[in-house]
Structure formats: structure tokens, C-alpha cells
Wavefront OBJ file of the C-alpha trace (Angstrom):
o trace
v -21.445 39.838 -8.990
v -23.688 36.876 -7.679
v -24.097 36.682 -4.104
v -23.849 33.469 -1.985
v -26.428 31.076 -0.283
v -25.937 33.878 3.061
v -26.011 37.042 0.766
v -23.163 38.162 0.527
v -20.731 38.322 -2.503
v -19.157 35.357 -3.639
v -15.641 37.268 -4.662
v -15.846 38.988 -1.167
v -13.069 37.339 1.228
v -14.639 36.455 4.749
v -14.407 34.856 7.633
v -16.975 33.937 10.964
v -16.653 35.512 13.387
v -17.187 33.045 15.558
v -14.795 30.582 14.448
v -11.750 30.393 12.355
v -13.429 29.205 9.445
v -13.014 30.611 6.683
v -16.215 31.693 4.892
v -17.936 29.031 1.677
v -16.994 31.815 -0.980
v -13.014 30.247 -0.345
v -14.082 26.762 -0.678
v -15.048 26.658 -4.666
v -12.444 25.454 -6.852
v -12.457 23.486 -10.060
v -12.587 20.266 -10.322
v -11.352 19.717 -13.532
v -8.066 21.534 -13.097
v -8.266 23.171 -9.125
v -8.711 26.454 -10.419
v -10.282 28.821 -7.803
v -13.790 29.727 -8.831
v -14.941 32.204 -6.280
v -15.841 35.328 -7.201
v -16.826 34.898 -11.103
v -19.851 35.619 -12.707
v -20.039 33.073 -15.254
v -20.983 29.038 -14.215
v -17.496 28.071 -16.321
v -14.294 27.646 -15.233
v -11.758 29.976 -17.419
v -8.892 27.700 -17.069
v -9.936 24.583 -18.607
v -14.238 25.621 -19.536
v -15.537 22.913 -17.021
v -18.995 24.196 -16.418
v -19.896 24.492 -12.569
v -23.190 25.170 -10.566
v -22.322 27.632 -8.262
v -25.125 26.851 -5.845
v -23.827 23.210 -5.261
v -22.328 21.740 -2.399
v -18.353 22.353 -1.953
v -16.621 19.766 -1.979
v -15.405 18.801 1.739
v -12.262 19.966 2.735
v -10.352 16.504 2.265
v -7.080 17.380 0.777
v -7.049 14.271 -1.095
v -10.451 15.118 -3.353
v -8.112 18.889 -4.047
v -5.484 17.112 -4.991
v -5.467 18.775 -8.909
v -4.962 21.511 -7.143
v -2.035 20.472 -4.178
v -1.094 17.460 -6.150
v -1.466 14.266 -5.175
v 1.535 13.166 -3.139
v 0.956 16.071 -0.412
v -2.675 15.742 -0.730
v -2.774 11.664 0.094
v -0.202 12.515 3.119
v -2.371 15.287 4.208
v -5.251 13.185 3.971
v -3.641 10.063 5.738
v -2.736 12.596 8.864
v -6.229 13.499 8.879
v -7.143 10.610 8.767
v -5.045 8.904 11.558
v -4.241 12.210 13.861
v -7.414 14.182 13.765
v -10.357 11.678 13.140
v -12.879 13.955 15.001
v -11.982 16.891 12.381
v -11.829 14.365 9.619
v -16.062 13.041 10.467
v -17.191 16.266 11.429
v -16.118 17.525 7.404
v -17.676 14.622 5.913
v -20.924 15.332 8.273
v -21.084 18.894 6.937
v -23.606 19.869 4.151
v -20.745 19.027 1.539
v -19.926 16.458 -1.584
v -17.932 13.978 -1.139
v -16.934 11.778 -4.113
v -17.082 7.702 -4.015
v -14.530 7.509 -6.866
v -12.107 9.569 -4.964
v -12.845 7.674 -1.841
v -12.017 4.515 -3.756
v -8.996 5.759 -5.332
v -7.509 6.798 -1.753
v -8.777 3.221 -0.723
v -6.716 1.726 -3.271
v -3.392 3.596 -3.107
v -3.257 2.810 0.219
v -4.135 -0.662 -0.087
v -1.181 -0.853 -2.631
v 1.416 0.865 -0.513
v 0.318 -1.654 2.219
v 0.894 -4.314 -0.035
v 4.127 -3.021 -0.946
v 4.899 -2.923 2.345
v 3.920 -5.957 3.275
v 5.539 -7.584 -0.269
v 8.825 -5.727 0.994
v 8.460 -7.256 4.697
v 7.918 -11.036 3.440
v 10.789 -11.195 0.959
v 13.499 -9.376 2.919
v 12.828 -11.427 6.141
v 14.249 -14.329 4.482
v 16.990 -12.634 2.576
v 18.582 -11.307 5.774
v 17.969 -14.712 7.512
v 20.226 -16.216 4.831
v 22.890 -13.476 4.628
v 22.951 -13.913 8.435
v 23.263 -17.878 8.410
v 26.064 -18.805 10.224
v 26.734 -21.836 7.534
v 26.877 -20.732 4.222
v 23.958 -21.877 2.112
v 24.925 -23.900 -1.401
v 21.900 -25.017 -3.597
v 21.202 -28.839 -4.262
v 18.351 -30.175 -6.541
v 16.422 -29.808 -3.268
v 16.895 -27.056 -1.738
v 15.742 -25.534 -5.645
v 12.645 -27.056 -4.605
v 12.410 -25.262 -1.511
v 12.966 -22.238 -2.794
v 10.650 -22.418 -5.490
v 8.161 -23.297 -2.562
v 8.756 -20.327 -0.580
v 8.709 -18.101 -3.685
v 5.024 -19.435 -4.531
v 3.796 -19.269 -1.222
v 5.512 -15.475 -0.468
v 3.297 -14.457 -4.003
v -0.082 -16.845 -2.409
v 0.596 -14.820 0.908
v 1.254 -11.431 -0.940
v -1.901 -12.182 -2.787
v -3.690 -13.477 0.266
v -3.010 -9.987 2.279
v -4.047 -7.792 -0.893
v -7.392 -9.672 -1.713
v -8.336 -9.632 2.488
v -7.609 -5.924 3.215
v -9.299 -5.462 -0.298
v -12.523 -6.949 1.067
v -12.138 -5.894 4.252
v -11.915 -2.349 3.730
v -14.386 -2.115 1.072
v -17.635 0.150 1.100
v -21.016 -2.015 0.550
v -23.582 0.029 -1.100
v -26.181 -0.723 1.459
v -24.182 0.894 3.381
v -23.308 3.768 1.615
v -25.068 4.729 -1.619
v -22.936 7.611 -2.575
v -22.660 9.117 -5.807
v -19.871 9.069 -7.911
v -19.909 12.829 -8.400
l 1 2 3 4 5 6 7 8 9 10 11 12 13 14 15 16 17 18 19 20 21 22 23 24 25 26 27 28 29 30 31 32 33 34 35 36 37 38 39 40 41 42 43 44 45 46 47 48 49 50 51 52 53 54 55 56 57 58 59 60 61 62 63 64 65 66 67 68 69 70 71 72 73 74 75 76 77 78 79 80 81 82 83 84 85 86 87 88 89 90 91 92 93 94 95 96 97 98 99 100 101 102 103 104 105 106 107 108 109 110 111 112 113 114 115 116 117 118 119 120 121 122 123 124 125 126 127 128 129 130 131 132 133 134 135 136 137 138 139 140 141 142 143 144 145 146 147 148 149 150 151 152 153 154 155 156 157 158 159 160 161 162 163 164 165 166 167 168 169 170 171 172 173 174 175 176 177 178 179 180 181 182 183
């Protein structure tokens, strides 16, 4: 059996003592299929045959970059909690010795860019709709009133657009910022 970076065996279950963290030999998992890796003595996963280096970085504990393993609606709400509840947890994982993938940060970046889009796609066309069904006169269509509508249909999809291309921009990661890797 291979022992770990702090010598001890890497199918061995521990914990520190000091804290409740549960020792690096838990953290390795596949990342092809989420298989758990720890304790084998061969650098390939027996699930799918993903070769792994043993000796590399863990991934962080972000349950969005396990989500092969938890799946992917429970990992993106356990991520978003994180995220929103517990941001001192959330930065001190990311500032531990660990990997942390850009394509899996940008794929969390864009589902929730396109569930805030929803949202807000949701918000802009039912405002109207209840303002009509609520209109004390009821509404009839003339030649222009057609107009109007098909005015405040194009400008609901500019303003739709609008909100997806800003919090697109705004929320994106320059890479003089941060030169991550994709793996």
C-alpha cells in the first residue's frame, strides 16, 4: 500500500486531531466518474481506467467540482449555500494547497447566470401580463395597440438580452487576474 504525503497509508481512514477534518486520504476521488480512489495501489481508476497521480493536489472541497459524484443539482445548491452563507469557509478551501478547475468555475458561472436570466426573463414578461389581467377596462387590440405590443415584446427580448450580456461581463474572470488552469 502507498503511503501519503504525511506517511501514513493512503487506504487508512483518519482524522486530526486537532480539528474535525477529515484526513487527505478521504479527499481523492475520480474525476472522470467520482469514484473514490483512496486506498489503491495502482495510479488508475477501476471504474472507468482514468489514470490519476496520486501525489497531486485534491481537488478543493467545492461540491460543485464533485458533482459526478453528488450530481449536479445538489452539488450547484450546495455550492450556492457555500457560497452565499459561509463565504469565510468557501475562501479559506480555495486558499488551501488544492486544484481548483477554471472550466468548472465557468460552468457554475454560467448556470447561474442562466437561472438569473430566467429569472429575470420570468419577472419582465409576467409584470405586464398581470397588469393586463388586472386592468380594470378590458383591453381589445386595434392596428395600434399591435404595434405596441410588438414594441414591448422587442424591447422585453433587448432588455432580456441587455441583463444577460451585463452580468455576463460583469461577472467574468480576466486572466490577468486569474491565470488558472483548466485542469
Amino acid at each position: 500500500m502507498r503511503t501519503g504525503e504525511n506517511g501514513k497509508m493512503a487506504g487508512v481512514l483518519t482524522t486530526d486531531a486537532k480539528s474535525d477534518h477529515v484526513g487527505v486520504e478521504l479527499e481523492m476521488f475520480c474525476e472522470g466518474c467520482g469514484y473514490s480512489l483512496a486506498g489503491l495501489e495502482e495510479d488508475r481508476c477501476p471504474e472507468c481506467g482514468l489514470e490519476f497521480d496520486a501525489d497531486a493536489p485534491r481537488l478543493a472541497r467545492v461540491p460543485w467540482l464533485h458533482r459526478r459524484r453528488i450530481g449536479s443539482f445538489k452539488a450547484y445548491v450546495s455550492t450556492l449555500v457555500m457560497v452565499l452563507f459561509t463565504p469565510t469557509a468557501f475562501a479559506r478551501e480555495l486558499s488551501r494547497p488544492v486544484r481548483i478547475s477554471l472550466e468548472d468555475a465557468n460552468k457554475f458561472r454560467l448556470v447561474t447566470l442562466w437561472i438569473a436570466t430566467a429569472s429575470f426573463a420570468i419577472v419582465i414578461v409576467v409584470l405586464p401580463l398581470v397588469a393586463f389581467q388586472t386592468s380594470p377596462k378590458p383591453v381589445t387590440f386595434t392596428r395600434l395597440s399591435m404595434a405596441w405590443v410588438m414594441h414591448g415584446i422587442s424591447t422585453t427580448l433587448l432588455a432580456i438580452g441587455a441583463f444577460h450580456l451585463f452580468v455576463r461581463l460583469a461577472t467574468d474572470m480576466p486572466l490577468f487576474i486569474w491565470p488558472g488552469s483548466s485542469r
